[in-house]
C-alpha positions as YAML, in Angstrom:
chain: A
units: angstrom
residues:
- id: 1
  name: UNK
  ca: [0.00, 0.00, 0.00]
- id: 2
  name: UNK
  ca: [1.33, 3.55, -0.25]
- id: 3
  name: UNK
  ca: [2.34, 5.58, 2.93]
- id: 4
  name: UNK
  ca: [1.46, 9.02, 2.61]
- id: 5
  name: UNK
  ca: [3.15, 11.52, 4.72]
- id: 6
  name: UNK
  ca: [1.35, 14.87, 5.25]
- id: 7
  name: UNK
  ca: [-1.53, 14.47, 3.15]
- id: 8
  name: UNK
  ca: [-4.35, 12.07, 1.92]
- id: 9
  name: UNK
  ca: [-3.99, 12.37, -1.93]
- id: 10
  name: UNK
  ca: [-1.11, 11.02, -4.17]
- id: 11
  name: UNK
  ca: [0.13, 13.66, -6.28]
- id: 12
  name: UNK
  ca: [1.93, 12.38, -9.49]
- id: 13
  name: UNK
  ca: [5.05, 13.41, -11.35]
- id: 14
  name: UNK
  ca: [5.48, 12.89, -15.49]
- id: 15
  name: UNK
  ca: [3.41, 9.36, -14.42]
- id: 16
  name: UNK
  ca: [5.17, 8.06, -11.44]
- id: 17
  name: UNK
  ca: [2.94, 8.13, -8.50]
- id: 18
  name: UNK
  ca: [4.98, 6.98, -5.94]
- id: 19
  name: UNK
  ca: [4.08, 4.68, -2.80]
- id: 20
  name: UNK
  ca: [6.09, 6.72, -0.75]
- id: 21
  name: UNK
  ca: [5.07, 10.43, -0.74]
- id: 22
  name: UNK
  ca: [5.96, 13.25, 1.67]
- id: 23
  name: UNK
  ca: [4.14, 16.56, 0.91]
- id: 24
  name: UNK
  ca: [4.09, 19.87, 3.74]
- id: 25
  name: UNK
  ca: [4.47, 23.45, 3.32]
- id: 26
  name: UNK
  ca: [7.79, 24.55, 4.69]
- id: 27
  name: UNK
  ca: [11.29, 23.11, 5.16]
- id: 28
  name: UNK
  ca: [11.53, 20.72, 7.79]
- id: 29
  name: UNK
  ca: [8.25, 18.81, 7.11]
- id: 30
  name: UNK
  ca: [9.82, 18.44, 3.60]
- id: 31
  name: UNK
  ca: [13.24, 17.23, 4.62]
- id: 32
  name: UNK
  ca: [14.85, 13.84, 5.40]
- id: 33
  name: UNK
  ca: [17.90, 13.46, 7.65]
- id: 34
  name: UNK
  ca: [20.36, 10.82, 7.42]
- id: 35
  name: UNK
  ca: [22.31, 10.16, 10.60]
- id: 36
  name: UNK
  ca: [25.01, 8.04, 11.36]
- id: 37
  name: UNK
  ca: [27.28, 7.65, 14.36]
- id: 38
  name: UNK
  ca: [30.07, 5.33, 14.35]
- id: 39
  name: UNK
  ca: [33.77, 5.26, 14.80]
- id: 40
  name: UNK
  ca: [34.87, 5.03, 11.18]
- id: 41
  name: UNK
  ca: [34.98, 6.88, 7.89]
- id: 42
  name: UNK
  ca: [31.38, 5.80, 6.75]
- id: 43
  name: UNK
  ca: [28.42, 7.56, 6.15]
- id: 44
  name: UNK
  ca: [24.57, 6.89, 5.15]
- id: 45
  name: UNK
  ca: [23.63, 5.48, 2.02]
- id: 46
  name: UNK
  ca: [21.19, 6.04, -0.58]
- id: 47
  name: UNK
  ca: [21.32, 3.27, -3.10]
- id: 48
  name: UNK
  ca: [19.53, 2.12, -6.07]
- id: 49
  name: UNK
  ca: [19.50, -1.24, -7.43]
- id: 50
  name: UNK
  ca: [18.02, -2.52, -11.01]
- id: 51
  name: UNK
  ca: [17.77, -6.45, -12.25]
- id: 52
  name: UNK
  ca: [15.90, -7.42, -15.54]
- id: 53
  name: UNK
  ca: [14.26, -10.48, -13.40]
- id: 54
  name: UNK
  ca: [10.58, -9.77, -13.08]
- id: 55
  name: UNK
  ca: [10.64, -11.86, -10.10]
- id: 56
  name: UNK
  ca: [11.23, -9.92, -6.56]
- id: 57
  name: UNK
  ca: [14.65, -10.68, -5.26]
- id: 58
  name: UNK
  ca: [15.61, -12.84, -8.22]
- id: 59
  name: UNK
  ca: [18.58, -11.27, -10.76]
- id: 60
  name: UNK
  ca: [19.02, -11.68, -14.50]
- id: 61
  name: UNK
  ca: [21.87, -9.59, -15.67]
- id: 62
  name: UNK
  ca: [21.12, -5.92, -17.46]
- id: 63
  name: UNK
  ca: [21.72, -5.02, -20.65]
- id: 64
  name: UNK
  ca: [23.63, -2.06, -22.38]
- id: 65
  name: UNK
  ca: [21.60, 1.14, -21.88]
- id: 66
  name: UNK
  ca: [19.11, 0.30, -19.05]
- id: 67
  name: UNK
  ca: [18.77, 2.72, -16.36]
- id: 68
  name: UNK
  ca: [19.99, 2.07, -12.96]
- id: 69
  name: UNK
  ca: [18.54, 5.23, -11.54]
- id: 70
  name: UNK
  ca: [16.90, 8.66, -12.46]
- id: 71
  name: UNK
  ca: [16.06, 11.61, -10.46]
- id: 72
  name: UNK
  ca: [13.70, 13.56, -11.51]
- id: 73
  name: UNK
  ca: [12.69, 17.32, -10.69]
- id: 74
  name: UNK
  ca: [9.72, 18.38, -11.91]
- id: 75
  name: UNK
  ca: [7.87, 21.95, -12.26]
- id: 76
  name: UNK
  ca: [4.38, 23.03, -11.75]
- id: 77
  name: UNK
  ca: [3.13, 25.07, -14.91]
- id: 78
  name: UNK
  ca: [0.19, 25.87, -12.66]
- id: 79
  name: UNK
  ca: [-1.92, 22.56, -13.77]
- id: 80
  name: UNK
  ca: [0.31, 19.83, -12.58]
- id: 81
  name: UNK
  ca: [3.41, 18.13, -12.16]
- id: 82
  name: UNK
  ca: [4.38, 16.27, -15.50]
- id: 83
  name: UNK
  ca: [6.96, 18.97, -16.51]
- id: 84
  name: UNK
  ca: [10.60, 18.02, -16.21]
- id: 85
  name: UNK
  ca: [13.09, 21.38, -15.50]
- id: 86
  name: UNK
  ca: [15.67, 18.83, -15.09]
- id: 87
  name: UNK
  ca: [16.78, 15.43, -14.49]
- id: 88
  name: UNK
  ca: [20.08, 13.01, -13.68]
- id: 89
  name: UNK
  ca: [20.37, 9.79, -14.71]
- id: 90
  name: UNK
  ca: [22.65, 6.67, -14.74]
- id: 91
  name: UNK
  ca: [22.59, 4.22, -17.28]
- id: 92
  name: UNK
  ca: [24.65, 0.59, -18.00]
- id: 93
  name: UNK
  ca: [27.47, 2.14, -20.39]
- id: 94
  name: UNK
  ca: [28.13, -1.06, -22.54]
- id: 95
  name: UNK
  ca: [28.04, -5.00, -21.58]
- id: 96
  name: UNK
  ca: [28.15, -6.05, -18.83]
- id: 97
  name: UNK
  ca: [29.16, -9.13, -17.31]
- id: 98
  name: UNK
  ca: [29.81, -11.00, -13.53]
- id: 99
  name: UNK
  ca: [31.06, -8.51, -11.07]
- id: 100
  name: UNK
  ca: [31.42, -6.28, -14.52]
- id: 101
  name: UNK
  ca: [29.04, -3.29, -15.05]
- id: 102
  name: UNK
  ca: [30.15, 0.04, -16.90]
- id: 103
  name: UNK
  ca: [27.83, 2.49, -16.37]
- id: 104
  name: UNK
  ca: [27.68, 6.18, -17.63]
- id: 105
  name: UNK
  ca: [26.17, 9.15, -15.37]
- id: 106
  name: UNK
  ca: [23.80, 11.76, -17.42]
- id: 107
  name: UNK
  ca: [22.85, 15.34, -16.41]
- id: 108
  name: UNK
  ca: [19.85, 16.85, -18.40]
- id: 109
  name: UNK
  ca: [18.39, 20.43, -18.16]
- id: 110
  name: UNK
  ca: [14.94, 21.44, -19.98]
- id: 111
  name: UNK
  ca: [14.98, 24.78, -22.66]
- id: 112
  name: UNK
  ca: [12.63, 27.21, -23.07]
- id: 113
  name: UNK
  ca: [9.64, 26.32, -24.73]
- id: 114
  name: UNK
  ca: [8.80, 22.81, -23.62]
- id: 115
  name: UNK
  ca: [8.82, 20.69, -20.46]
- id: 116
  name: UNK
  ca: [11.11, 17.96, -21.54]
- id: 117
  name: UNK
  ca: [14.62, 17.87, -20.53]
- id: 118
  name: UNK
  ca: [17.57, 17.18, -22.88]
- id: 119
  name: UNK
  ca: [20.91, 15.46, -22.05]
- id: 120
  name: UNK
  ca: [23.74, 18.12, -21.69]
- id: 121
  name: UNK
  ca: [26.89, 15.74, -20.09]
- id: 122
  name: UNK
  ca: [27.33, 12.82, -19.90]
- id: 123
  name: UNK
  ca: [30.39, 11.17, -17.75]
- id: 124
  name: UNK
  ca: [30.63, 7.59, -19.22]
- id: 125
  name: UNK
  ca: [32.05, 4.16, -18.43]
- id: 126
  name: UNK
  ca: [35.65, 4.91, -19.52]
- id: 127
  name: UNK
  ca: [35.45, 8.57, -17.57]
- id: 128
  name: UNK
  ca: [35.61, 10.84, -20.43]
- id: 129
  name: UNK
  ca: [33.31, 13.74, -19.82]
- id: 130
  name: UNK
  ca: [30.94, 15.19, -22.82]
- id: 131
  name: UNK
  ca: [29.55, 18.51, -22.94]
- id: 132
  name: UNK
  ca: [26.88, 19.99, -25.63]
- id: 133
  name: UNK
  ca: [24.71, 17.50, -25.48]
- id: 134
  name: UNK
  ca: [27.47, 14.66, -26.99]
- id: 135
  name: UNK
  ca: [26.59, 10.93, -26.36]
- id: 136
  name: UNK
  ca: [29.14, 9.36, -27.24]
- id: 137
  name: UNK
  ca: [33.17, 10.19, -27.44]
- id: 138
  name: UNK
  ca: [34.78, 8.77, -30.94]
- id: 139
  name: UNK
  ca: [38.57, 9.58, -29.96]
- id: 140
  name: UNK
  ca: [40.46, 6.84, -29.01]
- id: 141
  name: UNK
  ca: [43.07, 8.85, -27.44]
- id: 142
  name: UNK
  ca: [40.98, 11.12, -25.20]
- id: 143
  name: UNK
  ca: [39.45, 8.51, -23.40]
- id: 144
  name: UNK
  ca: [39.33, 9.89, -20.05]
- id: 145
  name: UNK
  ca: [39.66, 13.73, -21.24]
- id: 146
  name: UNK
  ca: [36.97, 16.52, -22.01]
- id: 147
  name: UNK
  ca: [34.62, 16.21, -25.48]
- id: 148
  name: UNK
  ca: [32.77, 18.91, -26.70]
- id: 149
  name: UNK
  ca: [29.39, 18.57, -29.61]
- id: 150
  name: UNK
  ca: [30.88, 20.83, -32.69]
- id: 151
  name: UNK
  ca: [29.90, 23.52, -33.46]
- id: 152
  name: UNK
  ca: [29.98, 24.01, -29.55]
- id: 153
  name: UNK
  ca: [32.88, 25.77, -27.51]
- id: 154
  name: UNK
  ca: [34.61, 26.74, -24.78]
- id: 155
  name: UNK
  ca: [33.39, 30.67, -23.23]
- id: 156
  name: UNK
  ca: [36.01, 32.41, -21.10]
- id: 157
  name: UNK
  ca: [33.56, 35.12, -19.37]
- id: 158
  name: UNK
  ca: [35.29, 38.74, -18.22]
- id: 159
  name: UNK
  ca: [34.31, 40.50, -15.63]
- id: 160
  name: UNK
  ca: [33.44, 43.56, -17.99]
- id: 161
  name: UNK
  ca: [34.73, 47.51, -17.84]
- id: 162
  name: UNK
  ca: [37.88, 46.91, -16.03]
- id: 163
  name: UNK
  ca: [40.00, 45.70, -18.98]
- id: 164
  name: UNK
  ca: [39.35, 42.23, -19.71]
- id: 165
  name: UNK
  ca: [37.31, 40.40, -22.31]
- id: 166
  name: UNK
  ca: [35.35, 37.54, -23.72]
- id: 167
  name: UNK
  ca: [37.09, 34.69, -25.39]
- id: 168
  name: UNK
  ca: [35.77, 32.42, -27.31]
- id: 169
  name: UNK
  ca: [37.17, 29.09, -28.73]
- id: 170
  name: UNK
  ca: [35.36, 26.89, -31.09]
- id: 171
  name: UNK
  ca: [35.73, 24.55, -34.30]
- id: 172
  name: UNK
  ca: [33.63, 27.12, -37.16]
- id: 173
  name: UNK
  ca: [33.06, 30.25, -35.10]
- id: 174
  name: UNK
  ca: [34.05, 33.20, -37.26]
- id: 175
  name: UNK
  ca: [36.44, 31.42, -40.24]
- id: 176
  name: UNK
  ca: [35.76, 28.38, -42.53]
- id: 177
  name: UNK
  ca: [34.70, 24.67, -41.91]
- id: 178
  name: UNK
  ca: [37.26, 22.53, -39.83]
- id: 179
  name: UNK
  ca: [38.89, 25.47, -38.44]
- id: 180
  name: UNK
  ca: [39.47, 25.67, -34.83]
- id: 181
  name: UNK
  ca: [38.68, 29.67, -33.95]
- id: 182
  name: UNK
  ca: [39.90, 31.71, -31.37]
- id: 183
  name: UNK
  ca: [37.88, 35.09, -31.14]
- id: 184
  name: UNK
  ca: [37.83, 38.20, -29.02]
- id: 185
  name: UNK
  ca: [35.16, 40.52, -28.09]
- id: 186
  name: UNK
  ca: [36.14, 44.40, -29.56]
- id: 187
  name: UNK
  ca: [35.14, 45.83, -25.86]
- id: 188
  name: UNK
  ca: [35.64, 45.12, -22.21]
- id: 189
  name: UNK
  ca: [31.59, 45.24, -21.63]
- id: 190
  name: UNK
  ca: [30.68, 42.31, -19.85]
- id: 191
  name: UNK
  ca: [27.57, 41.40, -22.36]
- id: 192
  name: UNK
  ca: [30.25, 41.79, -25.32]
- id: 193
  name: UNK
  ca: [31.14, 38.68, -27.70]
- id: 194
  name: UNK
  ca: [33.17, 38.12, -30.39]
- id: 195
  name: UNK
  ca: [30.20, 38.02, -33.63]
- id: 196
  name: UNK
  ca: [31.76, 39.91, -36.21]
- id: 197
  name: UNK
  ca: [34.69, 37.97, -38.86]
- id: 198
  name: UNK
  ca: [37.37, 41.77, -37.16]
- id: 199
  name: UNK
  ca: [36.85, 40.04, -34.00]
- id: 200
  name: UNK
  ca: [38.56, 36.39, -34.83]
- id: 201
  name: UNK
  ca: [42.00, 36.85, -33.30]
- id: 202
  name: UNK
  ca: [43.67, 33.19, -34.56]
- id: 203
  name: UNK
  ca: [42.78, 30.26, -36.53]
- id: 204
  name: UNK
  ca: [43.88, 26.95, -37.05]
- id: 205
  name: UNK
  ca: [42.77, 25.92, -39.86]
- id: 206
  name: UNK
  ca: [41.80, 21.81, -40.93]
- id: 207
  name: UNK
  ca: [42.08, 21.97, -44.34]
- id: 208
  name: UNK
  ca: [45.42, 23.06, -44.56]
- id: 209
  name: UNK
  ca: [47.10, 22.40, -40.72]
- id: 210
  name: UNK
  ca: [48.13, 26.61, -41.28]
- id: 211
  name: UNK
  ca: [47.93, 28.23, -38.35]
- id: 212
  name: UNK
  ca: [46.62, 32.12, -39.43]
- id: 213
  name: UNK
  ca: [46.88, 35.23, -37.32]
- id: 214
  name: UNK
  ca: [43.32, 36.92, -38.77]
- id: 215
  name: UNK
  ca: [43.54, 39.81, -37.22]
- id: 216
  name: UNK
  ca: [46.74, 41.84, -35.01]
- id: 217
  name: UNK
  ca: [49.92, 40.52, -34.96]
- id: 218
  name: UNK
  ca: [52.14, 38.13, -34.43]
- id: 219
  name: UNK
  ca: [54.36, 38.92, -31.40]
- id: 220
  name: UNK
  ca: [57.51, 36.36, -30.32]
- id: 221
  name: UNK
  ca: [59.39, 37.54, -26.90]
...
């Protein structure tokens, strides 16, 4: 049966109405403690198990994929709950075997416009970490580095009016296809960014492995 904790009706979320539900008004009769006391360097646990085996506390192994666990954190649009702002989730990460289960760990934020969140990085079995939405990292010798989705980049952010500037950095910013740009915004204001082709600084171009000064100069010592 469900156990309902500061109310009488089950309120959903996205379809899950859960058989363990805690509702209030304020902080503390919407919080759960976990307390431990012992002599070591342990601490509580919050675990979540998955087996394909239909049958309670039977296993049959899971397959590439499947989800282990998912958090989900859902919005009220003023009509109900089925609107996800966000969401992690941790999926098997290719096959597994006995005492052998990759696994991959994805965080997903929802855009404007819709109430279904979309994948953003994902830190998978081998520990390489993929930004822009990538699912999957193709370079065998990066295995355990940073990834980013092209046309995506890399943002340094200034501070704004006391001298610095925005970078940016990112494969077909400002120059041709399978160039690698690096751009700089023409003022110190904060809300400034390199858009125009006077603001790409250096390229390295794919094509033909040149690396181009576009704009300034090239200063040694």
């Amino acid at each position: 049966g469900e156990v309902l904790v500061g109310h009488d009706t089950v309120i959903g979320h996205n379809g899950v109405d859960g058989y363990l539900q805690v509702t209030g008004t304020g902080t503390d009769d919407l919080s759960i403690n976990l307390n431990r006391f012992s002599a070591d360097n342990w601490c509580p646990f919050l675990t979540f198990g998955k087996s394909r085996n239909a049958t309670k506390g039977s296993h049959t192994i899971v397959q590439n994929n499947d989800y282990l666990a998912y958090i989900n954190f859902a919005a009220s649009d003023g009509v109900d709950f089925n609107n996800t702002a966000a969401f992690i989730a941790v999926k098997v990460d290719g096959t597994p075997g006995t005492d052998d289960t990759p696994g991959r760990i994805e965080f997903a934020t929802c855009p404007t416009g819709t109430n279904s969140a979309l994948t953003r990085t994902t830190i998978d079995n081998a520990g390489a970490t993929l930004f822009s939405g990538l699912t999957g990292n193709t370079d065998t010798r990066n295995t355990q580095g940073i990834a980013v989705k092209s046309p995506h980049g890399v943002s340094f952010n200034a501070f704004g009016g006391n001298g610095s500037r925005n970078w940016r950095i990112r494969p077909d910013d400002l120059g041709g296809w399978a160039d690698l740009d690096f751009s700089c915004a023409p003022t110190d204001t904060a809300t400034d960014w390199p858009d125009a082709s006077g603001d790409l600084v250096l390229s390295l171009e794919g094509d033909t492995k040149d690396v181009v000064v576009k704009n300034g100069n090239l200063v040694i010592g």
